[in-house]
N, C-alpha and C positions, 0 to 999 in steps of 0.2 A: 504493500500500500504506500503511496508516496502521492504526493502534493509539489508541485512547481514551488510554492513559496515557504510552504512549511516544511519540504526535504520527506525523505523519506520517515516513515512510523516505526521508532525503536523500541517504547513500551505502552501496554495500554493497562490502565486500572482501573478495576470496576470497584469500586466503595458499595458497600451494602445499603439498602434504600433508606435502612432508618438506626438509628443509635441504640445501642441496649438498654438507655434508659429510658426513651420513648418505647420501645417495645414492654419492657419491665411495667411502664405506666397504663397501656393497652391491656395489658392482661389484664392489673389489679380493676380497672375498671369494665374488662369483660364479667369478671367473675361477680361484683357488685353487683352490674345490671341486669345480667342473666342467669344468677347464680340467687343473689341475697335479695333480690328487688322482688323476685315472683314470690318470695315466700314470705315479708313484709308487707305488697301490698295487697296479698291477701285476695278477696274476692276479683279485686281489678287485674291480678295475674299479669302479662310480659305487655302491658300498655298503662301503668301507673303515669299518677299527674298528668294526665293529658297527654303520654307519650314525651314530655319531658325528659323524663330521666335517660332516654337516647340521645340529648344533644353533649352530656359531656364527651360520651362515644365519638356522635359527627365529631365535634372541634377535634380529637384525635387524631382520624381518620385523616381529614382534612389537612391539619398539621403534618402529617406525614406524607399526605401529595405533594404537599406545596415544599416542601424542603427534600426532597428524593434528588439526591445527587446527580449528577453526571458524572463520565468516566473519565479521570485526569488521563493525559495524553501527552505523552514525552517524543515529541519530531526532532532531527536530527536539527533544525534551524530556529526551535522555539519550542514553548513546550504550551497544554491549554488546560489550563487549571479547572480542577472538579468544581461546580457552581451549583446551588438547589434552584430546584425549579421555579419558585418565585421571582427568582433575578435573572434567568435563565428569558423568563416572559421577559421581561425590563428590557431584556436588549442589550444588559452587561456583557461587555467583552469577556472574551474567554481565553481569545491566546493570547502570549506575549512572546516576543524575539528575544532569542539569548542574546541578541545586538542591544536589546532595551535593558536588559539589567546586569546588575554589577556586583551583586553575590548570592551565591548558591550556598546552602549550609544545614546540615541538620538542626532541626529546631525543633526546641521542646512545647510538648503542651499536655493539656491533660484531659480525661477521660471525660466527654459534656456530661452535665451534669454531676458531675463528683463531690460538685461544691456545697451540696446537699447533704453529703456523706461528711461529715468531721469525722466521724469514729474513726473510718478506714481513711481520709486525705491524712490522719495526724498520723499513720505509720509512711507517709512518705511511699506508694508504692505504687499511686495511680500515675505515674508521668511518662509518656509513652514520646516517641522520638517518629516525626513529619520530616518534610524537606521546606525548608523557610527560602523565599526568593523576595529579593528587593531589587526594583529596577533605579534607572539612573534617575527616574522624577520623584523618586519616594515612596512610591508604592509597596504595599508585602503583600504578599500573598503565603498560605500555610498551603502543603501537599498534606492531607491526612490521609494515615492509612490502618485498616480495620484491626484494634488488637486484638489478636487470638488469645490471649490470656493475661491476665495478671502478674507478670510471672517471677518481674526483679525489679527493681530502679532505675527507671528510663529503658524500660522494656522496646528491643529493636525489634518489628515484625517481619515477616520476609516479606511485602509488599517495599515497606521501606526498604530494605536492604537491597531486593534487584531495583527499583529506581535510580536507585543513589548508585549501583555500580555503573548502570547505563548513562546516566549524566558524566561520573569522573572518567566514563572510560570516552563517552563525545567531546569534552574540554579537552582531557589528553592528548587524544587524534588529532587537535587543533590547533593543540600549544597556548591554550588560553589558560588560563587562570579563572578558579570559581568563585573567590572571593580577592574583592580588590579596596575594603574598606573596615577590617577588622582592627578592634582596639588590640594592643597590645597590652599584655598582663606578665609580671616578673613571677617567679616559680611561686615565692611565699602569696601572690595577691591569688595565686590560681588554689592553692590548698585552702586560702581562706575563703574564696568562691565556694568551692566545694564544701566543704565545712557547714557552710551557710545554707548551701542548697539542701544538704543532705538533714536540716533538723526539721520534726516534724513542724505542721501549720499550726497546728493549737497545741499545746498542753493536753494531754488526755483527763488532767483534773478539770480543768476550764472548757472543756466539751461535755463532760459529765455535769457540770455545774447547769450550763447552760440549755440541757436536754430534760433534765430532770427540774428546773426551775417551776417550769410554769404551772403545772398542778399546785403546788404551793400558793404560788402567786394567787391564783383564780380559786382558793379556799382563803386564805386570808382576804381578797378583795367581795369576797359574798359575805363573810362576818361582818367584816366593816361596814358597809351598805346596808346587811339586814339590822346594824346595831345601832345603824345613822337611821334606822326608818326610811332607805332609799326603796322606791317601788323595783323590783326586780324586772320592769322589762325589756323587750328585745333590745332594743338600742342600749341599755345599759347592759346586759349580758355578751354585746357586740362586743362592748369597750373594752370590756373585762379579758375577755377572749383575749382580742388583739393587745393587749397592755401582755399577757402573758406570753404570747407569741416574741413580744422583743428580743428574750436572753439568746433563743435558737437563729434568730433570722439576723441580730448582731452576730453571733457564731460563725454564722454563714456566710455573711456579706466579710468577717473577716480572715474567713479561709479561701475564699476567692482571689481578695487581695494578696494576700501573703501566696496563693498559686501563681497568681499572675509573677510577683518578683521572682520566685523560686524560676520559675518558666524563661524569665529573660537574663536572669544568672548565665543559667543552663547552657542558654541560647547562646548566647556572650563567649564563652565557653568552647562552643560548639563551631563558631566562627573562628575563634582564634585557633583551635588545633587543628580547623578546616587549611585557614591559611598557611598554619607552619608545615602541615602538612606538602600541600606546594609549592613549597620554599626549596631553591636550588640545592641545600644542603641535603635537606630530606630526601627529593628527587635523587642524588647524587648516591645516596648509603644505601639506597634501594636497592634488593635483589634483583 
């Protein structure tokens, strides 16, 4: 298969339609609305509330059309990054010229939706290893690729691993260089990188604190209310709710962050031993 402008097709990747934790979410709410709903509501049997309780299903479903990947695609002249299908309609571009950009490098990121999970992001083990590309106007773009398992600390998959030989082995053949703007880091700033990257996101006491809060919270804020003579209703049970929801959804929001630095450590990292990598000397001690 070959293209006049895009050179011929050296690898192609097909990404799975939908992430495991949209599917993990599909199920829990299969088994609710066709499982726990007929036996709840009772006389009304697999058409409760008016047939409502199908629409958190649709917006699934639907979420899962509209974000279904495309096949990342590695040409000998550019490569055309995987896009879901809602940007796919938009009319987002999709290739870019290895003429357009000016480093290739594995880059870290982590499993979507993980940031949900404190328990398992605080052992450090969900960070899985993409191909990071930045062209000459600033753009990134991430290559992800499906992880088969869980398995170690920036777990490589073979999807990433034949990519990435097909890319070093087309720079090679061309005498090009794949990264031409990495920071430079001294041995002690790389250990302390690593160091950094390698400690969990949260505390496991501070995950525990913040998982286990909110029951507390939502019995002590119903004493206090019933003791003030507050009427108990909906809008006040809202508040209650959402006031205990904070300690988990702070949790969350800062295991996110703390993934994201760990991610661009990584990344950091990842560029700089790209580049020493194809440094004359390296090249040179090569078998």
């Amino acid at each position: 298969m070959a293209s006049d402008r895009r050179g011929t097709l050296l690898y192609l990747y097909r990404p799975i339609p939908a992430n495991p934790m949209t599917i993990a979410l599909l199920l829990l709410v299969l088994v609710v609305t066709l499982g726990l709903g007929p036996l709840v509501a009772g006389p009304q049997g697999l058409w409760p509330l008016g047939g409502l309780c199908f629409v958190p299903l649709a917006i699934i479903l639907i979420a899962i059309a509209a974000y279904k990947p495309s096949p990342t695609l590695i040409f000998e002249e550019g490569v055309e990054v995987s896009l879901p299908l809602w940007r796919r309609l938009l009319g987002t571009p999709r290739y870019v010229p290895w003429s357009e950009i000016r480093d290739v490098y594995p880059r870290s990121y982590e499993v979507a939706g993980s940031f949900l999970s404190p328990f398992a992001s605080s052992a450090g083990t969900l960070v899985h290893t993409g191909i990071g590309i930045e062209t000459n106007a600033g753009r990134r773009f991430l290559l992800r690729f499906t992880p088969g398992s869980i398995r170690a600390f920036r777990a490589e998959t073979q999807g990433y691993l034949e990519a990435m030989e097909v890319i070093r082995d087309r720079f090679a053949r061309r005498g090009e260089r794949m990264v031409t703007t990495a920071k430079r880091f001294s041995d002690a700033e790389v250990l302390a990188m690593q160091g950094e990257a390698r400690r969990p996101l949260l505390r496991i006491e501070g995950v525990f604190v913040a998982f286990f809060l909110p029951p507390s919270i939502v019995i002590l804020l119903l004493v206090l209310l019933q003791w003030s003579r507050v009427p108990l209703d909906s809008l006040v049970i809202a508040l209650v709710l959402a006031l205990a929801f904070v300690p988990p959804a702070a949790s969350m929001l800062r295991t996110l962050r703390q993934s994201e630095r760990r991610n661009e450590i990584l990344s950091d990292l990842a560029k700089f031993q790209e580049h020493l990598r194809e440094s004359p000397e390296a090249v040179h001690n090569s078998p």
